[in-house]
C-alpha atoms as an extended CHARMM CRD file, in Angstrom:
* protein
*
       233  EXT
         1         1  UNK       CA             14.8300000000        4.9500000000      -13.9820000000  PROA      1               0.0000000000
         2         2  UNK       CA             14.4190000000        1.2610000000      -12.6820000000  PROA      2               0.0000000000
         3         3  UNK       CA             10.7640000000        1.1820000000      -12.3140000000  PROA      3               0.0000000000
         4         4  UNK       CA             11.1130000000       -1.9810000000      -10.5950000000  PROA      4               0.0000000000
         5         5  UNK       CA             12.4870000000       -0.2510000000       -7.1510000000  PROA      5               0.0000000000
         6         6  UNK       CA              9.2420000000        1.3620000000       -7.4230000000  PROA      6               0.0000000000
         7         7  UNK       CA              6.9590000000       -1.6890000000       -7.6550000000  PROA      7               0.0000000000
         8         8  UNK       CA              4.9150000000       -3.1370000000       -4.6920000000  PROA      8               0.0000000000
         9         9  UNK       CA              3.6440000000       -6.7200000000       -5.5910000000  PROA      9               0.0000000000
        10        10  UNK       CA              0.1750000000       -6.7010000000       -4.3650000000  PROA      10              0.0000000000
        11        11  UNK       CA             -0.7920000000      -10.3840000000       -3.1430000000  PROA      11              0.0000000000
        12        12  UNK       CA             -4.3070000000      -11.5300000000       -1.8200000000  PROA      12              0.0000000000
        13        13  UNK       CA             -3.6220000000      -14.4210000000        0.5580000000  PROA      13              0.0000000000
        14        14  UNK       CA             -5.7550000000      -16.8940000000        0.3060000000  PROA      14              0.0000000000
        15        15  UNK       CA             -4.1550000000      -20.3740000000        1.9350000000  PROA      15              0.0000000000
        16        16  UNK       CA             -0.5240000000      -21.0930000000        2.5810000000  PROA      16              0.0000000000
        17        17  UNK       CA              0.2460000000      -23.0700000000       -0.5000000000  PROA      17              0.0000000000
        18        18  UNK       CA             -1.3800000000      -19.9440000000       -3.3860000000  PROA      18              0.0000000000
        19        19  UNK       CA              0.8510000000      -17.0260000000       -1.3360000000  PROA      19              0.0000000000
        20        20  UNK       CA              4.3900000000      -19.3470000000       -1.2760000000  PROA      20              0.0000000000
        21        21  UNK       CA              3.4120000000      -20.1510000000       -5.4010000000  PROA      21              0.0000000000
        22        22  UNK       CA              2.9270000000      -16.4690000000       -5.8680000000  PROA      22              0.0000000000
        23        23  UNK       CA              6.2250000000      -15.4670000000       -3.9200000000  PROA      23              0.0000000000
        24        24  UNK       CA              8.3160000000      -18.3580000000       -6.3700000000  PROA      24              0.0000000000
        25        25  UNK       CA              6.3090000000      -16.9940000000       -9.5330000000  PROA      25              0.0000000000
        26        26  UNK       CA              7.5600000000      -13.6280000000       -8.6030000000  PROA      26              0.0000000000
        27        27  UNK       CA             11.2360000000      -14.7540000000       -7.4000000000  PROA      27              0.0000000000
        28        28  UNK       CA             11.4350000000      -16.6750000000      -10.8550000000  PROA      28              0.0000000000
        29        29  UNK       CA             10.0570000000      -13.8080000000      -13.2150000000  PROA      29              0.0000000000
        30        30  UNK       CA             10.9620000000      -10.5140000000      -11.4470000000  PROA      30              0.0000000000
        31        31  UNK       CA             14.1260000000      -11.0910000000       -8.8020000000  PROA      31              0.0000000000
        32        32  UNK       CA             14.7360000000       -7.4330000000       -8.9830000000  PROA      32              0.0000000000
        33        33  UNK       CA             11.2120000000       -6.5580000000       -6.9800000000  PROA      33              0.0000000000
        34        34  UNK       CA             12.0980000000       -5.5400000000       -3.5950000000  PROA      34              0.0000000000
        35        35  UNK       CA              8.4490000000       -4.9720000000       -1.5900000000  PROA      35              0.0000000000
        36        36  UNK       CA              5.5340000000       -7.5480000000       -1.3700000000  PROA      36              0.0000000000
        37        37  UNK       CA              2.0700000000       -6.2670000000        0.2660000000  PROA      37              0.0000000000
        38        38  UNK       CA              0.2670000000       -9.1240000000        1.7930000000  PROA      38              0.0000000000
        39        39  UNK       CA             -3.4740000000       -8.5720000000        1.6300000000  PROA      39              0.0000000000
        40        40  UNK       CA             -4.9080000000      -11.2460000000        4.7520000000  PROA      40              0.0000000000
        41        41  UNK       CA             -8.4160000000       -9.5760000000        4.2800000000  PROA      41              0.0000000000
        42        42  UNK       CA             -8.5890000000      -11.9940000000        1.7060000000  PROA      42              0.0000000000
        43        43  UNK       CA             -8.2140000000      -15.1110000000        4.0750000000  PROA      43              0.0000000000
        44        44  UNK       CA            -11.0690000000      -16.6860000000        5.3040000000  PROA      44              0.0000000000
        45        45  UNK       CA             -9.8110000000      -18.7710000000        7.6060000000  PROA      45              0.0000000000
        46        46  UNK       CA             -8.3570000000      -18.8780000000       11.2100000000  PROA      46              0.0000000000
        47        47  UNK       CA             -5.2400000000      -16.0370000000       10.7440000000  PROA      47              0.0000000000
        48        48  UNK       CA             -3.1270000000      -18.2480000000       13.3280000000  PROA      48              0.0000000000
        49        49  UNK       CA              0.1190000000      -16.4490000000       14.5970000000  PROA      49              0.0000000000
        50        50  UNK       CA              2.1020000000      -19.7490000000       13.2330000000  PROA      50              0.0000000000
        51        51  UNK       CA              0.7100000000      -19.0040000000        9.4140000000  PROA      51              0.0000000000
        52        52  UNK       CA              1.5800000000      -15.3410000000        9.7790000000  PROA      52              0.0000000000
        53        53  UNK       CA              4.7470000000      -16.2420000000       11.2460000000  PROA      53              0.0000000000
        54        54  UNK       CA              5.5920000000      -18.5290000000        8.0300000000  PROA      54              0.0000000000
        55        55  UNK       CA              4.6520000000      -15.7570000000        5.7430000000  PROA      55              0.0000000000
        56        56  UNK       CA              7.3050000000      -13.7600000000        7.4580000000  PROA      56              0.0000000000
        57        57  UNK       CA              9.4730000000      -16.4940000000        7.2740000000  PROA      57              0.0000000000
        58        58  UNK       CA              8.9260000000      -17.1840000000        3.7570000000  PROA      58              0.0000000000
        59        59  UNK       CA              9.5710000000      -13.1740000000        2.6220000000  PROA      59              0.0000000000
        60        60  UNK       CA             12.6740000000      -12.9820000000        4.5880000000  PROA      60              0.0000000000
        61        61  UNK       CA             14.2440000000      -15.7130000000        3.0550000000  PROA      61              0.0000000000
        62        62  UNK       CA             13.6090000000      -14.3090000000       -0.1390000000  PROA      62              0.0000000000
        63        63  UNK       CA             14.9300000000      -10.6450000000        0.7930000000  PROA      63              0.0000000000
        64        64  UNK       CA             11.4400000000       -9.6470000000        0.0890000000  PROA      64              0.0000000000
        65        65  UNK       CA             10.0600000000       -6.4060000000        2.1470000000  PROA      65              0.0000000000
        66        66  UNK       CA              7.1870000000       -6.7140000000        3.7530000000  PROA      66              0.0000000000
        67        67  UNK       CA              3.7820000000       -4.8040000000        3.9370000000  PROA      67              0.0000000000
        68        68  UNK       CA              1.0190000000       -6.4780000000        6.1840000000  PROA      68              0.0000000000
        69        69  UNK       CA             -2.6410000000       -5.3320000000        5.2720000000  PROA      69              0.0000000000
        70        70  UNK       CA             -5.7980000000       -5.7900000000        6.0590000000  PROA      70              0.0000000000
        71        71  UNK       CA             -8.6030000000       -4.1190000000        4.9950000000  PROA      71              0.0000000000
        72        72  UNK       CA            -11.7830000000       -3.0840000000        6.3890000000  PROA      72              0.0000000000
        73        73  UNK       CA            -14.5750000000       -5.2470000000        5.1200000000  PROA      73              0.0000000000
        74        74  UNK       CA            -17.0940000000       -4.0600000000        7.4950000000  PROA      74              0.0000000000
        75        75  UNK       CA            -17.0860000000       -1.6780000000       10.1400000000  PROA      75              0.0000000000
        76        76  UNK       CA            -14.1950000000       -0.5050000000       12.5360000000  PROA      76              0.0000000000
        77        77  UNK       CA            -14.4460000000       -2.8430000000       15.5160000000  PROA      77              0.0000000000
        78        78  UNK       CA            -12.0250000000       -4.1550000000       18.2290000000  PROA      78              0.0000000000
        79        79  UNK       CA            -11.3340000000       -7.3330000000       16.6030000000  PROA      79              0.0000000000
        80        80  UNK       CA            -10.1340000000       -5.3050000000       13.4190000000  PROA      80              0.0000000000
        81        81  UNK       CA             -8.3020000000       -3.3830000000       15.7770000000  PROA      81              0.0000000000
        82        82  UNK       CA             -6.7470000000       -6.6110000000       17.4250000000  PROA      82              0.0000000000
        83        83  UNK       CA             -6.2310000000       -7.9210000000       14.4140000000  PROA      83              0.0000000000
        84        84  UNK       CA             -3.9570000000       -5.1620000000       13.1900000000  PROA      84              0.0000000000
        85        85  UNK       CA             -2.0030000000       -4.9410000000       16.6670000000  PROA      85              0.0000000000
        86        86  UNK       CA             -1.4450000000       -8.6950000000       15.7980000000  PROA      86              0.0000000000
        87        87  UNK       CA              0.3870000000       -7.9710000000       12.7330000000  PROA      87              0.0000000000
        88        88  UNK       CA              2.2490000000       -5.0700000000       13.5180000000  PROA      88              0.0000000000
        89        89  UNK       CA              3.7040000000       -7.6780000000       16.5880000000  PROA      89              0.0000000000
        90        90  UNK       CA              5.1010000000       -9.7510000000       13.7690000000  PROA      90              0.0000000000
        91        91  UNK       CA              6.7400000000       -6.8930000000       12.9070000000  PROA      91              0.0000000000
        92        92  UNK       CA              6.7290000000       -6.3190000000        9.2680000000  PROA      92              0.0000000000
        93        93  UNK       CA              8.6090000000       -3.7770000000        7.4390000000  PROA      93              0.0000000000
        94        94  UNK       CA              5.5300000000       -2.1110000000        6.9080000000  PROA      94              0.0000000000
        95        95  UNK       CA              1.6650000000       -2.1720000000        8.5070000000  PROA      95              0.0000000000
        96        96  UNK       CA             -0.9310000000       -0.4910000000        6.1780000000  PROA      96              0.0000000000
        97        97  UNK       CA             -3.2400000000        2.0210000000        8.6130000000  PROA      97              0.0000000000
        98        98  UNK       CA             -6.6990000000        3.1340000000        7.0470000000  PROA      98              0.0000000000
        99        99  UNK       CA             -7.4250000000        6.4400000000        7.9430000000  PROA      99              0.0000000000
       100       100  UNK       CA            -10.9350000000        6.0940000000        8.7620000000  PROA      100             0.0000000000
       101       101  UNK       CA             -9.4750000000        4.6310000000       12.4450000000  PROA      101             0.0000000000
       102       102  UNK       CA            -10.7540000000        7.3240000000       15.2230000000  PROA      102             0.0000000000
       103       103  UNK       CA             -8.0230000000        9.3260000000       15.2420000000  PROA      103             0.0000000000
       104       104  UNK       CA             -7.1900000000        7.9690000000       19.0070000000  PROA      104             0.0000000000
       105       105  UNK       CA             -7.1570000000        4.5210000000       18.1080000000  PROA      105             0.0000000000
       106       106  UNK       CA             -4.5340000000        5.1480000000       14.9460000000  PROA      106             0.0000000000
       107       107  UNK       CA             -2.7540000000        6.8680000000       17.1840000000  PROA      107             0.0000000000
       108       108  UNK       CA             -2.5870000000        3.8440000000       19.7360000000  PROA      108             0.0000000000
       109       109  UNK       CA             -1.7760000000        1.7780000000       16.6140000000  PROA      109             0.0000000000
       110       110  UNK       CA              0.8780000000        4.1700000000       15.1130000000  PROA      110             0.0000000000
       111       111  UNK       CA              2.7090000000        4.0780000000       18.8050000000  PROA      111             0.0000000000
       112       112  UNK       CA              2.6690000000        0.2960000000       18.6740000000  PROA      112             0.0000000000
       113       113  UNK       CA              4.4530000000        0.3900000000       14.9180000000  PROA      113             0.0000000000
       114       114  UNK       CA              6.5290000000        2.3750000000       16.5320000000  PROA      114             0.0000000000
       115       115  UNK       CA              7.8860000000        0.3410000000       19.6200000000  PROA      115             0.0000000000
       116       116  UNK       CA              7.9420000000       -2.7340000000       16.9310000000  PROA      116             0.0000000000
       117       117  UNK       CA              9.8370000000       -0.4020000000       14.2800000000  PROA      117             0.0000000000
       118       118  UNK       CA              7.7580000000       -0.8340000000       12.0010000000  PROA      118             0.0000000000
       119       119  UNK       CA              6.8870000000        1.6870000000        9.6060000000  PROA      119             0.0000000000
       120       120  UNK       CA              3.2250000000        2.7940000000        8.3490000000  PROA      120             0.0000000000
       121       121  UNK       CA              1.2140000000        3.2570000000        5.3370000000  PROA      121             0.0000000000
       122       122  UNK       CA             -1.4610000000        5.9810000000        5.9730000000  PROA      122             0.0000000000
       123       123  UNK       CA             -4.2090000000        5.2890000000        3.4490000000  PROA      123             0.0000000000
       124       124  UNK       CA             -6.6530000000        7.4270000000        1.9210000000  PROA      124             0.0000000000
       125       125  UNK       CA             -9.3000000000        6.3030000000       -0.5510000000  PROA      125             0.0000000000
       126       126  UNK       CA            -11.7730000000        8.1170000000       -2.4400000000  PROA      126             0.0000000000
       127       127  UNK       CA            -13.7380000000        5.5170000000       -4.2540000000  PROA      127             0.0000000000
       128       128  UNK       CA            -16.3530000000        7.8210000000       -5.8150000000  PROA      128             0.0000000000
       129       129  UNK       CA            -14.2850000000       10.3750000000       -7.7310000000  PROA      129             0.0000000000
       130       130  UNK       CA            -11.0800000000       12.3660000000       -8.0070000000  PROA      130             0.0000000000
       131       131  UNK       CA            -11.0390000000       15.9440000000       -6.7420000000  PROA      131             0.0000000000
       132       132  UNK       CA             -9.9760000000       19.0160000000       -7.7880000000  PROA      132             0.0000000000
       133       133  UNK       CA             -6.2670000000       19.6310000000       -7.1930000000  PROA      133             0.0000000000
       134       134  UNK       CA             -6.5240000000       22.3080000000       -4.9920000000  PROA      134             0.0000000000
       135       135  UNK       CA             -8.6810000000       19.7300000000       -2.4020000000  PROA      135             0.0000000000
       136       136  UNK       CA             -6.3780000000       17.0050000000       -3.0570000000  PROA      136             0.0000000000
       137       137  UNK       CA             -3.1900000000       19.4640000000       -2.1800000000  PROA      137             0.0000000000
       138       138  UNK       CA             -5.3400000000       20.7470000000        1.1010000000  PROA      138             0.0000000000
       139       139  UNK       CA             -5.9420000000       17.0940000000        2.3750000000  PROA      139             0.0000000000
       140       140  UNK       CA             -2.7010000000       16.6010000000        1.6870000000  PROA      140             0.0000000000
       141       141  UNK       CA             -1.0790000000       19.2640000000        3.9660000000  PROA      141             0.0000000000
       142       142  UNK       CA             -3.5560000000       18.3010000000        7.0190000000  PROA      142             0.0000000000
       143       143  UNK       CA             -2.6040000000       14.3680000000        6.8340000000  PROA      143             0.0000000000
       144       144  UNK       CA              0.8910000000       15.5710000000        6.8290000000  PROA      144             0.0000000000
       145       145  UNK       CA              0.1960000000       17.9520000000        9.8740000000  PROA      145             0.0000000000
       146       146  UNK       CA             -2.2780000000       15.7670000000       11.8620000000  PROA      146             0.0000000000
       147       147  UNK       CA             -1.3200000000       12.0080000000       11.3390000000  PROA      147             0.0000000000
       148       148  UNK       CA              0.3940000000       10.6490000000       14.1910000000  PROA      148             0.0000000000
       149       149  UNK       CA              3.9900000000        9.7720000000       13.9670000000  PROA      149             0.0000000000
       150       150  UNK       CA              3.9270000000       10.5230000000       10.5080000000  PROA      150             0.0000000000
       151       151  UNK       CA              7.2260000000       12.7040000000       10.2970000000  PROA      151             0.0000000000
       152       152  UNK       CA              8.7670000000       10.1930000000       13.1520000000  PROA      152             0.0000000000
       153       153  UNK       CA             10.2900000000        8.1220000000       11.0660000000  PROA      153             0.0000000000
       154       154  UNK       CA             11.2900000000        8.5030000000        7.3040000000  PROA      154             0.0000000000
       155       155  UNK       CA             10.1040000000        5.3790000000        5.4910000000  PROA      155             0.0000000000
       156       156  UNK       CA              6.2980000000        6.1780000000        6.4730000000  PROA      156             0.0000000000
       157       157  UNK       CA              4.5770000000        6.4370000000        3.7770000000  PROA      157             0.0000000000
       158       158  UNK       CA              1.0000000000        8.6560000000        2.9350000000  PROA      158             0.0000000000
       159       159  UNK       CA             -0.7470000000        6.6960000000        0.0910000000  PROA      159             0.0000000000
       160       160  UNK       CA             -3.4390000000        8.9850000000       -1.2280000000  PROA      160             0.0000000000
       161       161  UNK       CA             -5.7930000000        7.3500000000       -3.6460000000  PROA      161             0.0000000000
       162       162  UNK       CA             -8.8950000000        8.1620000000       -6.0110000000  PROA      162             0.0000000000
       163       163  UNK       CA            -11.4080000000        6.8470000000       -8.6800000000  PROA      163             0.0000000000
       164       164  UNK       CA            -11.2620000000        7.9620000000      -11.8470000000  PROA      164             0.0000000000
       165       165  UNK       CA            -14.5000000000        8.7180000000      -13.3010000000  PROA      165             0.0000000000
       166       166  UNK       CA            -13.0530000000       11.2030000000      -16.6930000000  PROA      166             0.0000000000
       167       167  UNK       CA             -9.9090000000       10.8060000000      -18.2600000000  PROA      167             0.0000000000
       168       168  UNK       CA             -8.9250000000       14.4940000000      -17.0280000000  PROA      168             0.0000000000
       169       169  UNK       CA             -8.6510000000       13.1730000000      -13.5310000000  PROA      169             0.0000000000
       170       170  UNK       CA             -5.3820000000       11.5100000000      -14.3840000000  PROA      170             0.0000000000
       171       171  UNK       CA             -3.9120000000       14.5350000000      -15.2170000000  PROA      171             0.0000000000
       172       172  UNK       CA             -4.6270000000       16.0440000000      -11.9190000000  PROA      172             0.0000000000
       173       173  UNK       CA             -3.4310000000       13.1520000000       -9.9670000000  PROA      173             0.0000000000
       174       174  UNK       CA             -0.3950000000       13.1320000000      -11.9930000000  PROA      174             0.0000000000
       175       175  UNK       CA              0.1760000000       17.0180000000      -10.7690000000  PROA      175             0.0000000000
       176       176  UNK       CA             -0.6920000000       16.7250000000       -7.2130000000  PROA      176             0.0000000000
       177       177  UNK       CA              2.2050000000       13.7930000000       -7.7500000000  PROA      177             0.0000000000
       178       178  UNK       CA              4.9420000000       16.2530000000       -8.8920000000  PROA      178             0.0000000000
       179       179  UNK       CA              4.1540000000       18.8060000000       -6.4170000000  PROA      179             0.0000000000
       180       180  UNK       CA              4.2450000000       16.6210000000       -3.4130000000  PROA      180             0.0000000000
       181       181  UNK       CA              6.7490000000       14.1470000000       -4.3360000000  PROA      181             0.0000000000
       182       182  UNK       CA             10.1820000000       16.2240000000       -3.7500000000  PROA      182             0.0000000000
       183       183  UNK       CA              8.6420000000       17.6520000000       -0.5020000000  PROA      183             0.0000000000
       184       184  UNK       CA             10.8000000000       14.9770000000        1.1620000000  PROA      184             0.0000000000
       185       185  UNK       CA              7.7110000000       12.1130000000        1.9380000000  PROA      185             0.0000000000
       186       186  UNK       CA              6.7190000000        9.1030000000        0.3130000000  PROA      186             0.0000000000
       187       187  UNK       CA              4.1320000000        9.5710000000       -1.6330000000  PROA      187             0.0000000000
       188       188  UNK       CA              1.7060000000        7.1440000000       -3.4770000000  PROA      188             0.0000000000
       189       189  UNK       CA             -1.1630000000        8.4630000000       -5.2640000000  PROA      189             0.0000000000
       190       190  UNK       CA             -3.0540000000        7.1290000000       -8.1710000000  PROA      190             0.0000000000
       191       191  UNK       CA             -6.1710000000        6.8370000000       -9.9870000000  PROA      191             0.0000000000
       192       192  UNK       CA             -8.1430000000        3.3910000000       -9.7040000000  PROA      192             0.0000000000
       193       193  UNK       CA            -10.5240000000        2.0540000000      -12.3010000000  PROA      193             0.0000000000
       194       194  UNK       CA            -10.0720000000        1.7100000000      -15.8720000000  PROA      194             0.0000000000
       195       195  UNK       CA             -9.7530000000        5.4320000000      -16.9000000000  PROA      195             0.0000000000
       196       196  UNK       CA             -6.5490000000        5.4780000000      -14.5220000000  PROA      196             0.0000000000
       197       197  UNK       CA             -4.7970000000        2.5240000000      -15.4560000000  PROA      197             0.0000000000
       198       198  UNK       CA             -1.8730000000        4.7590000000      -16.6990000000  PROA      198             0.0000000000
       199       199  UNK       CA             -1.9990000000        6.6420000000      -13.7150000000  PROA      199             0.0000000000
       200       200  UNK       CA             -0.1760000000        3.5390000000      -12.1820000000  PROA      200             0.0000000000
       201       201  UNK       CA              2.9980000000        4.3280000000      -13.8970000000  PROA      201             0.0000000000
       202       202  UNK       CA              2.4450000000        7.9080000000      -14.8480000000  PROA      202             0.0000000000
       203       203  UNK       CA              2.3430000000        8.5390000000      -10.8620000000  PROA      203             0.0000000000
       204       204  UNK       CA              5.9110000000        6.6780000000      -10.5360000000  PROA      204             0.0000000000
       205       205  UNK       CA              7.6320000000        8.5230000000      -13.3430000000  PROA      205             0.0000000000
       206       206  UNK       CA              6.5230000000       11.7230000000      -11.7020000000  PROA      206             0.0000000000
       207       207  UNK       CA              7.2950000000       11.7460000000       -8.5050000000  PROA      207             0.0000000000
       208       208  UNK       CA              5.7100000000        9.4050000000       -6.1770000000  PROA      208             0.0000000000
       209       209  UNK       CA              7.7760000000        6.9370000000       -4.2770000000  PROA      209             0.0000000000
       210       210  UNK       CA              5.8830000000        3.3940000000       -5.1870000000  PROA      210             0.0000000000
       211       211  UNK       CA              3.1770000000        1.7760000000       -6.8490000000  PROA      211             0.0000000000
       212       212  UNK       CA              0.8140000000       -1.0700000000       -6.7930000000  PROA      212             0.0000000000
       213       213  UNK       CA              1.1000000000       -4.1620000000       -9.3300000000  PROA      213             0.0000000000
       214       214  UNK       CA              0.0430000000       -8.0260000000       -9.0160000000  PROA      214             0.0000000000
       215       215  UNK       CA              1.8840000000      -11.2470000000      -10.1170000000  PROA      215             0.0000000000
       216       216  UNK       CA             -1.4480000000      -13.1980000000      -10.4240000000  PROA      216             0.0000000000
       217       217  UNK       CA             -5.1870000000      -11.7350000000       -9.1410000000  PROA      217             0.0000000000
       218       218  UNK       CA             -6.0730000000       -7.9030000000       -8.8520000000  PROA      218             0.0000000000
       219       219  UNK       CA             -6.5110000000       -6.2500000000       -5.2580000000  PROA      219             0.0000000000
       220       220  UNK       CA             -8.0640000000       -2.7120000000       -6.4110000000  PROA      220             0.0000000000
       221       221  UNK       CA            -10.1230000000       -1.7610000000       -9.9580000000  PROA      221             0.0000000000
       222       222  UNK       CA             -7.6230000000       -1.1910000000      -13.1280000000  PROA      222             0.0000000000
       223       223  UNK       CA             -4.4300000000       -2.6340000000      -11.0130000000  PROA      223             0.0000000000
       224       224  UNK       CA             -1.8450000000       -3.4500000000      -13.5450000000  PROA      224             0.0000000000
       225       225  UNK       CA             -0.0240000000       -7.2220000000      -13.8700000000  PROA      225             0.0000000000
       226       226  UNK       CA              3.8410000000       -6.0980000000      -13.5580000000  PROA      226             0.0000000000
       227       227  UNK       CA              4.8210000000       -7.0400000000      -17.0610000000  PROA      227             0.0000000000
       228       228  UNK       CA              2.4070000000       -4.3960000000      -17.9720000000  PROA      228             0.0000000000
       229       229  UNK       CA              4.5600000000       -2.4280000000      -16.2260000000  PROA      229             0.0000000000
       230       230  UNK       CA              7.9230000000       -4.1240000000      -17.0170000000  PROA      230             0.0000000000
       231       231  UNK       CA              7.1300000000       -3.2820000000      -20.9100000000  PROA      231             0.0000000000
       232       232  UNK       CA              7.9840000000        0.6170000000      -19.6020000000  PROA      232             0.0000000000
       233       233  UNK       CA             11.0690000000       -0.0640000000      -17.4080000000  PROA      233             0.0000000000
C-alpha cells in the first residue's frame, strides 16, 4: 500500500511567505503527496480574496489538491458563515463543513459546494472521549442518512473523529474503521491525543480513505509529522 495517496498535509496558514515555504518543503521532501488542507483559522489577518486566490494559485501549480478550512473558534455566526461561502467560491477541491452548522444553514452551504463542484468534508469531533462502537456505528448511519448532499457526489468525505482518553479506544476506532470503510464512502476516523497517535496510521491501513499529517506545526493533539508516517510506507 502507498500510504502516501492516503496522506493529507495539514498546514496552518499564517502569512503568505510561511504557507508557500511549507508547500516547497513539502514539494522538495514528499512529491508523491497529492492533498494539502489549508487551515485559514490560523490567520489573523485580513483573509483578502487576492491572498486566497494566490494560495489557489500556488497549489495548482504544484498539482496539489486542495482542502479549504476554517474552524470555529467561537460561536457559529454569519460572518463564519460568509466566510465559508467565500471559500467554497474559490472553489477548492474540497471545503471542510463542521457539523455543528444548523442543519439549514449546512444545507445552504452544501448546495453552494455543489453549484461550485466542490466537494465536502463533514466533520465530527468528540474532544472529550471515544465511544463505544456500537454509538460510533449509530452516528455513523444517521450522518450518512441525514447530511445533505452527502451521497450526491462520490468524493465527499465523512471525517469522524475522537479523543482518546485509554489505550483501548484505539482499538475501537480501528473497528468502526474496517466496518465502514468498504461500505463505498470515504471515511476518516481517528483517535486524537497522545494515546491515539497510532490510530493515525492504524485507521489508513484498515480501511479509511485518508489521514491527517503536518510538514512543519501540528493542527490537532498527537498529529503525526509525515516522516513519522513515511517510516511505515
Amino acid at each position: 500500500m502507498n500510504l502516501f495517496e492516503k496522506i493529507i498535509i495539514s498546514i496552518p496558514f499564517v502569512s503568505e511567505a510561511q504557507f508557500k515555504a511549507d508547500i516547497q518543503r513539502l514539494r522538495d521532501l514528499f512529491p508523491k503527496i497529492e492533498y494539502v488542507e489549508v487551515r485559514f483559522d490560523y490567520y489573523n489577518g485580513d483573509l483578502s480574496d487576492s491572498i486566497i486566490e494566490d494560495v489557489v494559485r500556488t497549489l495548482r501549480s504544484n498539482r496539489l489538491k486542495m482542502i479549504f478550512t476554517s474552524k470555529m473558534l467561537h460561536e457559529i455566526d454569519d460572518l463564519y458563515i460568509s466566510s465559508l461561502n467565500r471559500l467554497i467560491s474559490h472553489k477548492p477541491d474540497y471545503i471542510d463543513l463542521d457539523l455543528n452548522i444548523i442543519a439549514s444553514t449546512l444545507t445552504e452551504l452544501a448546495e453552494y459546494a455543489i453549484q461550485n463542484n466542490v466537494a465536502i468534508v463533514y466533520s465530527y469531533h468528540n474532544e472529550e472521549k471515544t465511544p463505544s462502537l456500537g454509538t460510533i456505528s449509530d452516528l455513523c448511519e444517521f450522518f450518512i442518512q441525514m447530511l445533505p448532499k452527502f451521497t450526491s457526489n462520490r468524493d465527499n468525505i465523512l471525517k469522524m473523529v475522537f479523543m482518546a482518553v485509554d489505550p483501548d479506544d484505539v482499538a475501537i476506532v480501528i473497528e468502526f474503521g474496517k466496518c465502514f470503510g468498504d461500505q463505498g464512502i470515504n471515511l476518516i476516523s481517528f483517535c486524537m491525543g497522545e494515546l491515539g497517535k497510532t490510530s493515525r496510521i492504524q485507521s489508513i491501513i484498515n480501511g479509511c480513505s485518508f489521514t491527517y499529517a503536518h510538514i512543519g506545526n501540528p493542527t490537532a493533539p498527537g498529529q503525526l509529522h509525515v516522516t513519522e508516517i513515511h517510516k511505515q510506507s
